[in-house]
Each structure stands twice: as C-alpha cells, then as structure tokens.
C-alpha angles and dihedrals in degrees: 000000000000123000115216109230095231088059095057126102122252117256115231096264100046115121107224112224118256095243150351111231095204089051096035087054097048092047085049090055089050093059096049099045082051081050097053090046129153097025098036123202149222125295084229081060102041090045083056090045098048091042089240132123119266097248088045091052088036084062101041096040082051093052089049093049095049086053095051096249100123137002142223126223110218100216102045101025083232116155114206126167119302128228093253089061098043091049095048077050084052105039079054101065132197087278101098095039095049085055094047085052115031096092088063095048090047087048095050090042095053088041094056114024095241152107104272116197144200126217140185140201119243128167097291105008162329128333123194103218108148124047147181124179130172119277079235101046126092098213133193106246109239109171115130090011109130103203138208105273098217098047095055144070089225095045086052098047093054089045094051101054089046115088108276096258096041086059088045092053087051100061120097101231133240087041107235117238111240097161138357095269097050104120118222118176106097092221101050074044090060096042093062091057096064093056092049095053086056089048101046091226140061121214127198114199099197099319094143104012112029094222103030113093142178168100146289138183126196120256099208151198136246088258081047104246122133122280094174152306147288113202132185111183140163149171110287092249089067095021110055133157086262091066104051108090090039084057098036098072092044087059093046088054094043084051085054102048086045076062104054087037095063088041095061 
C-alpha cells in the first residue's frame, strides 16, 4: 500500500507552509458571504469582492455549500451563512470574544464613569454580551437582551452602517412607543441614519428607558458593516445631553480598538 505524500505527517523540523490558497480563498469568501448577512449576495459579487475569478468563487462557494457552510437561495442565487456554520458560531460561545475585549470595556469604564457595553450582530439584531459597570454604580444588567433597534443607541448604531433598505426591512413595523421620545415614523427614523453615519456615533436620550441615556459606535468589518457595538450609557443625572459628544468619540475609538482586538 502506497502513502501519498500529502497524507503524510510532518517531521519535527518541517517548516509548515504559511498558507494554503484554496483554503485562504474559501475562508475569504466566508468572511464576505457573513458580511453580506442578512441579505446575501451573487457568486459574480462575492468573487469581486474576494479578488477571485468567477469559476474559482463558483467551486469553492459549491464545497462550502455541500458541507452546510453556506446556502443558496434559489430565487436570488444569494449565498448567506449556513447552519453549520452558524452551529460551530454557536457551539463557540461569547466566551472567547468577552475575554479578547474586556480590557477595553474596563478601560473605557474607568475613563468615563459609566456602564460600557459589548454587542453583537445576530440575524435580526443586536445582543448585549460583554459588560463593565462602576464599582459604585448599581446597573441594570443587560447581557443576552436583544434589544429594539429604533429605540437604542445600539440598535441605531448597527441600522445606520447597513444599506438603507436592509435597515428598513429590519425594523418591526409599526415601531412600538417606549417613551415619549421613541421615535416611531420610519422616515424621520432614516433620516436620522444618515446623520449618525456622518457623525460616527448614534446617541439615544431616554428613548427606552426615560432616564437611561447614551451612546454606540459600529465595530465593523473589512467591507465596513457592522459586526457589532460599543456602548457607553448612564442615568440621565450622570448622562445628559451635554456629555454626549465628549463620550461619542471615546466609544468610536474603543470600537476601534474592539476591531483590532478580535483581529489579533
């Protein structure tokens, strides 16, 4: 019986190879069809986007597929994530990423005064999972609350950074009322978007809780959508109006630094 060289085991003093390119691509292609979640998109888009030929993307796209890694919708020929791949995500945990990223909430909470929370992006929302409150402060608890995307900061956040119809088919219509500054016209909603994407930060002033208020900035992707949210909130006593474009920019750097964290 013959061994095929490629099956063998390396000896102690091999030197692995830096990469594979078959394996590097379809990782690469990975990434993009998760970035393009929840809408999908083409194999002639993900192959420009990837910086591959069509056929090569059209291969790898159709392995990944028979191993449940990704999916194709049969009336659009979108691909989107598979539930392999979401089950390995969820058989992960939070865990590992908390850890990655808790230096930066503790920092930010030290730096401010204030309750500094960690998002992330699911199929229809956003998830608390990482959190860091004052020593001092009494907090509401908000790990593994999903909360309502227009009457948040970090709902908002997540919308503004998504193409303009993606964020409209997210929202639950008719928008529910919390306070009486939840806003609740889509448009006047939209509109809103578009200011906070010029900003780099969304704010909420007691739109779900009257006196809890706040502000989040996007954690995002190569392709630049959003992966999650930093958020940095308050009572209203501590977290007025007045504060929030001292603490906006703090929680567009911390998103930053969250980035560069889950990249190392």
């Amino acid at each position: 019986m013959t061994t095929d060289p490629d099956d063998s085991e390396p000896g102690p003093d091999s030197v692995m190879p830096a990469r594979v390119q078959s394996v590097d691509r379809a990782l690469r292609l990975l990434e993009v069809v998760a970035a393009t979640a929840p809408r999908g998109e083409t194999v002639t888009t993900l192959a420009a986007r990837c910086e591959i030929n069509r056929a090569t993307a059209w291969r790898l796209l159709g392995t990944l597929e028979a191993r449940g890694l990704v999916e194709r919708d049969p009336n659009t020929n979108r691909y989107r994530i598979g539930l392999a791949m979401i089950r390995m995500s969820a058989s992960a945990g939070y865990d590992g990423l908390v850890r990655r990223t808790r230096h930066v909430l503790e920092r930010v909470s030290e730096q401010t005064g204030e309750t500094a929370d960690l998002a992330v992006v699911g199929r229809h929302g956003v998830t608390y999972v990482g959190e860091v409150a004052p020593p001092s402060v009494m907090a509401i608890n908000w790990v593994a609350r999903e909360v309502p995307l227009h009457a948040t900061s970090t709902g908002k956040a997540f919308l503004a950074w998504l193409p303009p119809d993606e964020a409209r088919g997210l929202l639950d219509l008719p928008l529910p009322r919390y306070t009486d500054t939840t806003v609740t016209d889509p448009d006047v909603l939209m509109a809103e978007l578009d200011g906070i994407r010029e900003q780099g930060y969304a704010e909420c002033a007691g739109e779900l809780e009257p006196a809890l208020y706040g502000v989040s900035a996007p954690i995002l992707t190569v392709d630049a959508r959003p992966l999650g949210v930093f958020s940095i909130w308050g009572p209203v006593s501590r977290v007025p109006v007045t504060r929030f474009a001292e603490l906006g920019p703090i929680a567009v750097e911390a998103a930053a630094e969250v980035r560069t964290a889950l990249q190392g």
